[in-house]
C-alpha positions as CSV (number, residue, x, y, z in Angstrom):
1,X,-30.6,-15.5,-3.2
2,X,-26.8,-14.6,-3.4
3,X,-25.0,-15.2,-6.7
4,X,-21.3,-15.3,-6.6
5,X,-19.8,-13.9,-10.2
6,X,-16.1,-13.8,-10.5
7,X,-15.3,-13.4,-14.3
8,X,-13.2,-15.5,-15.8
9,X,-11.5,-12.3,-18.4
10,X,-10.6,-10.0,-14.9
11,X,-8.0,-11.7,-12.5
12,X,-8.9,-14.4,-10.0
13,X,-9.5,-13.7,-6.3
14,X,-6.9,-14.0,-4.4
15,X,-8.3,-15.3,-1.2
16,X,-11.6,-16.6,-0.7
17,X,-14.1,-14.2,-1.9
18,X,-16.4,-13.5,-5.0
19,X,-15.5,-10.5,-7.6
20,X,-19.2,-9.6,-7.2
21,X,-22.3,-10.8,-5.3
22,X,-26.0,-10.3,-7.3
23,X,-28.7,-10.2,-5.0
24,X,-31.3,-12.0,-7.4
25,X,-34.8,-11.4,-4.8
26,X,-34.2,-8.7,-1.6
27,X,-36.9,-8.7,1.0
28,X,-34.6,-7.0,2.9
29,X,-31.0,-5.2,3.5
30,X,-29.5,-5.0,7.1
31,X,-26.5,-2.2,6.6
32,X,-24.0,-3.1,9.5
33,X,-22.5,-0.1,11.2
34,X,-18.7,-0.4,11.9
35,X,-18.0,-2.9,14.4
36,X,-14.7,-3.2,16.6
37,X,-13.6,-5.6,18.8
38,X,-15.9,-4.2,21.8
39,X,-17.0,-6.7,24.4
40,X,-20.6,-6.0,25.3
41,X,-19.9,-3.9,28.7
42,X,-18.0,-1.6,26.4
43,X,-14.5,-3.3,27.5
44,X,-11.8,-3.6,24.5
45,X,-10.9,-7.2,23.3
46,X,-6.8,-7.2,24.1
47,X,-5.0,-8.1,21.0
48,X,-5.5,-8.1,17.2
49,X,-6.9,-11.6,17.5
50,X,-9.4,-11.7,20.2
51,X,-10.6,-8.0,18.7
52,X,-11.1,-10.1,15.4
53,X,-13.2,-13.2,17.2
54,X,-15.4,-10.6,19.3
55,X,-16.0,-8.4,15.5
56,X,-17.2,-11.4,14.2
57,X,-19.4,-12.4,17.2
58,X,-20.6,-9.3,17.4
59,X,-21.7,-9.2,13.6
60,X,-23.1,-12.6,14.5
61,X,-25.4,-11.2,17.0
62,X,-26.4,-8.5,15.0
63,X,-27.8,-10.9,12.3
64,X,-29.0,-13.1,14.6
65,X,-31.0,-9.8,16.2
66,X,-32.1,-9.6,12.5
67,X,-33.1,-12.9,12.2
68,X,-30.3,-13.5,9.6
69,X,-27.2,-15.5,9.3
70,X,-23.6,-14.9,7.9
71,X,-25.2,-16.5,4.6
72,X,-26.7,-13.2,4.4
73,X,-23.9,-11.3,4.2
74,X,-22.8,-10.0,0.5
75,X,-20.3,-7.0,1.1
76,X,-17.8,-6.6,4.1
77,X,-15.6,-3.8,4.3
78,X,-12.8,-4.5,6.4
79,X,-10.3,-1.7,7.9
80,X,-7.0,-3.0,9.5
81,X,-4.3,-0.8,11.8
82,X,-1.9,-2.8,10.9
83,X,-1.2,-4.2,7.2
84,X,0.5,-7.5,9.0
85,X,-2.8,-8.5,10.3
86,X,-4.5,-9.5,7.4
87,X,-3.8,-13.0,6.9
88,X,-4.4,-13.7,10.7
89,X,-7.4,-11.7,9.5
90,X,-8.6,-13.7,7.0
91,X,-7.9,-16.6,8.3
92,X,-10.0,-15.8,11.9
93,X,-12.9,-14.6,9.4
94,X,-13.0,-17.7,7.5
95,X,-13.7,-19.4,10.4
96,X,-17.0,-17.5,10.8
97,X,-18.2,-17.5,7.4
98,X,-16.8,-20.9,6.1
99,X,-17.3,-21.6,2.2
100,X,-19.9,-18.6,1.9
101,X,-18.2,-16.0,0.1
102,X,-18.9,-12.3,-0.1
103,X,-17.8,-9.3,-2.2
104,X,-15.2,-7.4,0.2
105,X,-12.9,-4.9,0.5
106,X,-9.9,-4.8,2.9
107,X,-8.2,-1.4,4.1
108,X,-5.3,-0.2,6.0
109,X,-6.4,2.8,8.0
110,X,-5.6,4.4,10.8
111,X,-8.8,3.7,13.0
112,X,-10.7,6.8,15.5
113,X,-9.4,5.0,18.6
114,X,-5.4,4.0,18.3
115,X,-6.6,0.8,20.8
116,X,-8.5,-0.8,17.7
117,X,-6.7,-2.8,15.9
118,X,-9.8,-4.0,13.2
119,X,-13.2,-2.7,12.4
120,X,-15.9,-4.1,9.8
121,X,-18.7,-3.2,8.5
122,X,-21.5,-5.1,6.9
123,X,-24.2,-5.7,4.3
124,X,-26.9,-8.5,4.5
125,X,-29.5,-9.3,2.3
126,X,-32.6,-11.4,2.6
């Protein structure tokens, strides 16, 4: 079970996330290796926002393959080329995860290939 704790003496979030996620009974962590926005013959998504739909199918498949669901998910790190994307961003990953909210961090970095415009990583718990 995943416990959202946002404490009301630190600052509110400001987007829709949880200050902290407790994992209250782990069976089981799934640690999600950096994903990009790779269609599955290795072909690159074109654009910042059909890299950011095939990440989150991608992450979807990769719980699914775990026999897990994006209400497993407690932590996302996200890295962004480009600082303008985020609230395209964070709007395209709300989509995915809906009302479910996660502990997650969101960096601009300059990414191995220069063609990727996002990559995330991810932990699940079960």
């Amino acid at each position: 079970m995943l416990i959202a704790h946002t404490p009301t003496t630190i600052f509110a979030p400001i987007g829709p996330y949880a200050q902290a996620i407790e994992a209250t009974s782990v069976r089981r962590l799934l640690f999600i290796s950096g994903t990009m926005g790779l269609e599955p013959d290795g072909a690159l998504s074109q654009g910042f926002e059909a890299q950011a739909h095939r990440v989150w199918s991608n992450i979807d498949a990769t719980l699914k393959a775990a026999g897990m669901n994006h209400r497993n998910l407690a932590k996302l790190t996200i890295w962004l080329a480009h600082r303008d994307d985020w609230r395209l961003g964070a709007e395209i990953r709300q989509r995915y995860l809906g009302d479910h909210k996660v502990a997650m961090s969101v960096v601009q970095a300059g990414l191995v290939n220069p063609d990727w415009l996002i990559e995330v990583d991810a932990i699940a718990v079960e």
